[in-house]
PLY file of the C-alpha trace (Angstrom):
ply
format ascii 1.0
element vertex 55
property float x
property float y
property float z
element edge 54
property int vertex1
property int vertex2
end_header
-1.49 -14.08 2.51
-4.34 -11.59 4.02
-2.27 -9.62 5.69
-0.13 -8.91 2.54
-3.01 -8.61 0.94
-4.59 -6.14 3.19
-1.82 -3.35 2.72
-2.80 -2.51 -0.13
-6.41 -3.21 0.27
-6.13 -0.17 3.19
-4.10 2.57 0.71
-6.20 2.03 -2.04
-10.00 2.32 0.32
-8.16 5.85 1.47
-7.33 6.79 -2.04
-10.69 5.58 -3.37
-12.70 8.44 -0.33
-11.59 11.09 -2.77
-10.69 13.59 0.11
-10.00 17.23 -0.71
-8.02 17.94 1.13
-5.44 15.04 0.95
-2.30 16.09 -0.38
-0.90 13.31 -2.29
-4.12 14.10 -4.88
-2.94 17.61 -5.83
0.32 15.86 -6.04
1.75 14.84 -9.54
3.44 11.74 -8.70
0.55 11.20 -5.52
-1.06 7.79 -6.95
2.78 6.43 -8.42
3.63 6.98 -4.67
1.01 5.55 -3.75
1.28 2.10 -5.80
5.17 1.84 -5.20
4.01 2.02 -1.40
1.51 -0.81 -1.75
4.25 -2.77 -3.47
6.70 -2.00 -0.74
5.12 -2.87 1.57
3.65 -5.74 0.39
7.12 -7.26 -1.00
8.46 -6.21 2.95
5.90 -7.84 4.70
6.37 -11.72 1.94
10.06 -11.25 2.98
9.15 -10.85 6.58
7.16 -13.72 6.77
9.14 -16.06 4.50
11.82 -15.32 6.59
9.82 -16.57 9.51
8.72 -19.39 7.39
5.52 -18.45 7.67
4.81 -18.88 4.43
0 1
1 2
2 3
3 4
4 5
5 6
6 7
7 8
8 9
9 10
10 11
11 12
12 13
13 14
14 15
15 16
16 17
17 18
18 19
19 20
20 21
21 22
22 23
23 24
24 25
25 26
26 27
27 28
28 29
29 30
30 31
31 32
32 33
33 34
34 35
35 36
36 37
37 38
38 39
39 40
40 41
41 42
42 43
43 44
44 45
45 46
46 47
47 48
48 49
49 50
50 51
51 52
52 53
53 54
């Protein structure tokens, strides 16, 4: 469960750096992208591992 867990943990400590010059902030749709990424890949990594029955 950390390293599900950690996906989004990472996206959201680069988001919360308020950079500049980052794109994605000047962006409309920037922090939607970036929550439907942290939920992708988040819900890719549970299927990975379920399917691994790690979980």
């Amino acid at each position: 469960w950390a390293a599900i867990l950690f996906a989004p943990t990472l996206v959201g400590t680069i988001y919360g750096m308020n950079f500049r010059r980052m794109p994605e902030l000047h962006w409309v749709l920037g922090y939607p992208f970036a929550i439907v990424l942290m939920a992708v890949v988040c819900t890719s990594l549970y299927v990975i591992f379920k399917r691994k029955d790690w979980l």
